[in-house]
N, C-alpha and C positions, 0 to 999 in steps of 0.2 A: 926572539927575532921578529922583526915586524915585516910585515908585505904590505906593500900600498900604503906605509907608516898604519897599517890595524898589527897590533899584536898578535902574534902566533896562539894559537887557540880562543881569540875572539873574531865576535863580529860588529860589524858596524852597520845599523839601520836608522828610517826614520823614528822618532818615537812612539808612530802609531802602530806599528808594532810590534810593541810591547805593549801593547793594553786590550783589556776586551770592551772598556766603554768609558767615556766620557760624560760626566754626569754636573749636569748646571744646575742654577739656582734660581731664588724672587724675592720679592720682599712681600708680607702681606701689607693690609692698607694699612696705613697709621692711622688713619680715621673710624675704624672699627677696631676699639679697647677691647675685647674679647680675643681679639686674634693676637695678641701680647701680655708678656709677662706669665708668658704658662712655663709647664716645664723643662721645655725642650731647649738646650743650647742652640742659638742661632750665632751664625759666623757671619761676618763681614770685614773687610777688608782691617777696620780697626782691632783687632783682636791677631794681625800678623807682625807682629812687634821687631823689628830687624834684629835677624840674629836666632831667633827661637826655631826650635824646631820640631816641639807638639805644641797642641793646644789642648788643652783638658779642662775648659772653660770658657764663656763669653761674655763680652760687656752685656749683651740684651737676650732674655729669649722668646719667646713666642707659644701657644698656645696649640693643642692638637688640631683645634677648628681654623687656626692661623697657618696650618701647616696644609689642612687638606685643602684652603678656600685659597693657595696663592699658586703660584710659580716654584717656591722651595722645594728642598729635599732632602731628606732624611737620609746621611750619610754613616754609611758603615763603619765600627770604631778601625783604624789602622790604615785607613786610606792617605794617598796624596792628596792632598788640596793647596791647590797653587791659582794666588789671585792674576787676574785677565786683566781688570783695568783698576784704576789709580795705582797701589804699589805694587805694579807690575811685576809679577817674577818671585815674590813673596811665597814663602811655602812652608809648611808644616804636614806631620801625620796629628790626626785627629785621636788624643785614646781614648776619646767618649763620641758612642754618637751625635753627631749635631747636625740642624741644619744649615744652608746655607745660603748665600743670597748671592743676585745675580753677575756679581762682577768674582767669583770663585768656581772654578771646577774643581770637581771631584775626579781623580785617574786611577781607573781599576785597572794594577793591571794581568797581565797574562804568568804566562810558567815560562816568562821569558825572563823577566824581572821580579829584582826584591826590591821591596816598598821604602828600606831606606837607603838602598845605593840610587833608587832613581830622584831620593829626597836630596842627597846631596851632587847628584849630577845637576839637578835645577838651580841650584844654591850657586852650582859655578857655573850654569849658564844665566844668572840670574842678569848680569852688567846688558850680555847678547838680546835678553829678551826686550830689557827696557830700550834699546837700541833699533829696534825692529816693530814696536809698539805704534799705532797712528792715532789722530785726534787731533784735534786746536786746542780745546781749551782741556778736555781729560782723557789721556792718554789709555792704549786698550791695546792690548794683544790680540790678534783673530785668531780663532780655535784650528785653523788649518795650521797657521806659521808655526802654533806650537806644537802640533802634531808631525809639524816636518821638521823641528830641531833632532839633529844627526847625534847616536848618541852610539858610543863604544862599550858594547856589552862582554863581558867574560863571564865564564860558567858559574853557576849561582853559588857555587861553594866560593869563590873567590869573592862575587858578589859581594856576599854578607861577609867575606874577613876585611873586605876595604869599609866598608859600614862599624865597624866593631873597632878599626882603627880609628878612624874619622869620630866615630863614639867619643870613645877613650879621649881622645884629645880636646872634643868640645866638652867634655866631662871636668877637665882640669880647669880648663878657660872657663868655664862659670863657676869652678868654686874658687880662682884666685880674681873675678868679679865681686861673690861676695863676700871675699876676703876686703878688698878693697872698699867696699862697701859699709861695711863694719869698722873700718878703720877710720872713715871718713866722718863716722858717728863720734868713733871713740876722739877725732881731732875736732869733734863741734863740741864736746862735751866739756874735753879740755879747755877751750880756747875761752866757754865760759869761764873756769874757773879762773884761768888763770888773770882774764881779763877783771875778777871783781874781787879774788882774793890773793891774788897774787904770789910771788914766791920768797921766801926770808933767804935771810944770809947763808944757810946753810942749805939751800936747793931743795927747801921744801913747802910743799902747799899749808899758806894758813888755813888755819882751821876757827873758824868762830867760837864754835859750839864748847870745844874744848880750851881755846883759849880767846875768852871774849874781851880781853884787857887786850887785846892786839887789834880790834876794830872800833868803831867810831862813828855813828848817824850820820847821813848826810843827806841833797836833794835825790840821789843814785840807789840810797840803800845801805846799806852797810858796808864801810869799805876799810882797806887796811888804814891803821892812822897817820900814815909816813903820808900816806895819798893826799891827793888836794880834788874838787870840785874844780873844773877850768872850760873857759869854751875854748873849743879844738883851733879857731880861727887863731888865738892868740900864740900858737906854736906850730902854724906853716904861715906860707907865703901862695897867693893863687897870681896866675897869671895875669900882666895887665895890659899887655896886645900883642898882634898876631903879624905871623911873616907871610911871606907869598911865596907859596910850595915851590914856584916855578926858579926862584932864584937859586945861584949860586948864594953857597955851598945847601942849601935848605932841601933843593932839587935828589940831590945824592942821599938825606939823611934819610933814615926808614918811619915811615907814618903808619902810628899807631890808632885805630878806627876799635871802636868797644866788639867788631865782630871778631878782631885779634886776640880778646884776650878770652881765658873759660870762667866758666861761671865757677865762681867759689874757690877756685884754686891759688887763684896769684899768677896763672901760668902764663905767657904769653905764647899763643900757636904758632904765630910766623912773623918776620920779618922781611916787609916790602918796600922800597923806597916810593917818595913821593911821585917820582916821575916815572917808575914804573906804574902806579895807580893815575898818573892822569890827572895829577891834583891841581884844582887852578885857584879854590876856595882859600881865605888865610885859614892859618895852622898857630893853635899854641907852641913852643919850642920845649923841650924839657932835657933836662941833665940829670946824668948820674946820681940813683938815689933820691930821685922824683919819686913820687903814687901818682900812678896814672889812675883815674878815676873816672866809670865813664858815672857821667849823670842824669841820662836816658836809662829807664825801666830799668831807676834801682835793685827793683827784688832779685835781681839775676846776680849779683852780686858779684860785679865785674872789677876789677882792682889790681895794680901789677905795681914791680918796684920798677923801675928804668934801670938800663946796665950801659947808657952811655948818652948821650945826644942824640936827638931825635925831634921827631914832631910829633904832635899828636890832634885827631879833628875838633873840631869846637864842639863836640858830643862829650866830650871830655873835661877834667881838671888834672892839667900837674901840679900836685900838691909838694910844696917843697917842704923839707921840713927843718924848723930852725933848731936850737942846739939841746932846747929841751925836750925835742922828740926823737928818739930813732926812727930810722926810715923805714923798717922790719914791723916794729909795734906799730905805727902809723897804718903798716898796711894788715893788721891785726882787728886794730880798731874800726876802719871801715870795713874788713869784713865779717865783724865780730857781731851779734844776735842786735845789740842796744844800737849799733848806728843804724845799721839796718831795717828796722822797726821803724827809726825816726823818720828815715828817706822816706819808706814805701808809703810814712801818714803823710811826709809833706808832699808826695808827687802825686798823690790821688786826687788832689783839689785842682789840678790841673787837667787838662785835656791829653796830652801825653805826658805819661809819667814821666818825671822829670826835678831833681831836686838844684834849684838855683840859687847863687852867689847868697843873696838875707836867710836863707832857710838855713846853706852850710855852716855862714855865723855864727847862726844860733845855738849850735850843737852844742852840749856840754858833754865834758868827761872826764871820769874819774883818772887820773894821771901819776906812774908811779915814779919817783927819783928815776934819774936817769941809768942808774947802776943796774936798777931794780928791772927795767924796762931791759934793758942787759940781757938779766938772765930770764926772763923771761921769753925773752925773743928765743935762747937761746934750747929751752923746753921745748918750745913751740918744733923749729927746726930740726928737733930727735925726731918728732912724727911725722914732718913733712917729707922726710929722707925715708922712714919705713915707707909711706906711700908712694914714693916713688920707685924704689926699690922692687915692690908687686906692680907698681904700673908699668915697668919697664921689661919684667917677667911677662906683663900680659901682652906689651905689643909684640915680645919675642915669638910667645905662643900664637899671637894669630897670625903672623905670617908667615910661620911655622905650618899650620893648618893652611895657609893661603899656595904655598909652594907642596905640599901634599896632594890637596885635591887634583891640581893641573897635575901631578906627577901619577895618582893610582886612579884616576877614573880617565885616564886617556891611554893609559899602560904603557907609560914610560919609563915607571918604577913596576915592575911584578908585588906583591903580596909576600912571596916568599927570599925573593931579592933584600927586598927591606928588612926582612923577619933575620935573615943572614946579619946583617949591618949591622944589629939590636942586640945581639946572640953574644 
């Protein structure tokens, strides 16, 4: 039952008390090398990686004479530590001692609170803090606003079961992380082979070593003999002028910018029309079965098919592709290791990276019958569907955990409420 919306056997205070002390930090000089690179972990706001919630290590440490000649302080292992300014609201328990520097406090707190219900009460007021944060140009929480964020306490045996759930759940979420992770290796590994040795008739990876009457010398390396050496230009089409977003029908169609699409995936994040973005710039146009390609800061490795009509910014290339290429392996091949490589050497000689219309030309590649590019594509697409499969598990799980925390750390759900559900 709740009174005053506080749940029946909780209370509701500010967060200072629940702690017995709040403990800041410094930096020593960086112009005295003695007071760096000693033993001691030092923390700074780079070392709160969104999402994480220990720390048991840091980018830099410092020195015992670095510790006694500054501002720092040597934190107790298990404590809160929750950054004030730049990543506002960032938090972790520490399980090594460190120190720490001026833009983190340290929250010890009382027998009011456990260390990691109050870790994940921060975590969902984390959006609040940065909202209440002041600064021009670097933002900073004052040590009072966070001592007055209002926080719903229930007795410490419940405490720690809502911690041990919340656990458990971010426990899953980062092993189907580096599941994905691992997968994402296992699809660069693949994508080389299949990009240089390709697949035979019967849906299997050639093999050199055992069968070397099936490859062939070339400018590339060794490649299957069906293959040919080709510059990539001879089998698309690139744009060769642009419309004005502002017209009909061009206004309506969705405009595809390189911040739309992920790096490495093929995925495109969103669909926005022209005239929702305000576009007044011209626009390449692209159709079904384009490679949208941005060609600003190659190495990000930005690349997508098109699924209809569209535009796209002049940061971009719609690559069309003619009939000796699929549009699937097209988009293989730029985001395969060898285009890759090529782009990142030709856009370094420029001021922004950037690889343009003579550079793309140039590209050579190795190129398999069309059939072949077929099944190939078609491998490809087994792993792209496992990884989506775990990615679509993982956004299940975080807002699964995102509808949790608002439900047991404000007592909207009980501990044993849930436990019932589960039963």
């Amino acid at each position: 039952m709740l009174q005053n919306n506080v749940p029946e056997g909780w209370s509701q205070m500010p967060l200072k008390e629940g702690l017995d002390r709040v403990v800041g930090g410094g930096t020593p000089s960086r112009t005295v090398l003695e007071f760096w690179s000693g033993n001691i972990p030092w923390a700074s706001v780079k070392d709160f990686k969104d999402g994480i919630l220990t720390i048991n290590k840091t980018e830099e440490h410092i020195s015992d004479k670095g510790l006694r000649n500054s501002a720092s302080n040597l934190i107790d292992k298990g404590k809160v530590l929750v950054c004030t300014r730049m990543a506002v609201g960032r938090s972790a328990i520490n399980t090594v001692p460190v120190a720490i520097n001026q833009d983190i406090k340290a929250l010890y707190t009382n027998d009011r609170l456990n260390e990691k219900f109050l870790l994940y009460f921060l975590k969902h007021v984390q959006s609040k803090m940065e909202s209440i944060s002041i600064g021009s140009t670097v933002k900073g929480i004052q040590v009072k606003d966070l001592l007055s964020l209002v926080i719903r306490v229930p007795s410490l045996p419940e405490q720690r079961r809502i911690a041990e759930i919340l656990d458990t759940l971010d426990e899953t979420i980062r092993k189907t992380e580096a599941l994905i992770g691992k997968l994402k290796q296992v699809k660069a590994g693949l994508l080389h082979d299949l990009l240089t040795r390709g697949i035979d008739e019967h849906g299997q990876l050639r093999n050199s070593a055992t069968h070397p009457e099936q490859f062939k010398d070339s400018p590339l390396g060794r490649i299957p003999r069906e293959w040919r050496i080709t510059l990539l230009i001879e089998h698309i089409d690139l744009p060769k002028g642009q419309v004005d977003p502002r017209d009909e029908p061009f206004n309506q169609w969705p405009l595809i910018a390189p911040d739309h699409i992920e790096s490495e995936t093929g995925r495109v994040l969103e669909y926005v029309t022209a005239e929702e973005q305000g576009a007044i710039s011209g626009k390449y146009v692209f159709k079904s079965g384009d490679v949208l390609y941005s060609k600003i800061r190659p190495y990000l490795r930005k690349a997508a098919i098109a699924e209809g009509f569209g535009l796209c910014s002049a940061d971009m290339y719609p690559l069309a592709p003619k009939n000796t290429i699929d549009s699937y392996f097209l988009l293989l091949v730029i985001l395969g290791e060898h285009f890759s490589r090529y782009a990142d050497a030709c856009s370094g000689r420029t001021g922004i990276p950037k690889l343009n219309r003579e550079e793309l030309s140039q590209f050579k590649v190795a190129l398999p019958p069309i059939e072949e590019q077929k099944r190939i594509v078609s491998v490809a697409h087994l792993q792209d569907k496992r990884i989506q499969k775990e990615q679509s598990y993982l956004n299940k799980l975080q807002q699964l955990k995102k509808g949790l925390m608002e439900d047991l750390l404000t007592g909207k759900v009980r501990v044993n409420q849930l436990e019932e559900v589960q039963a």
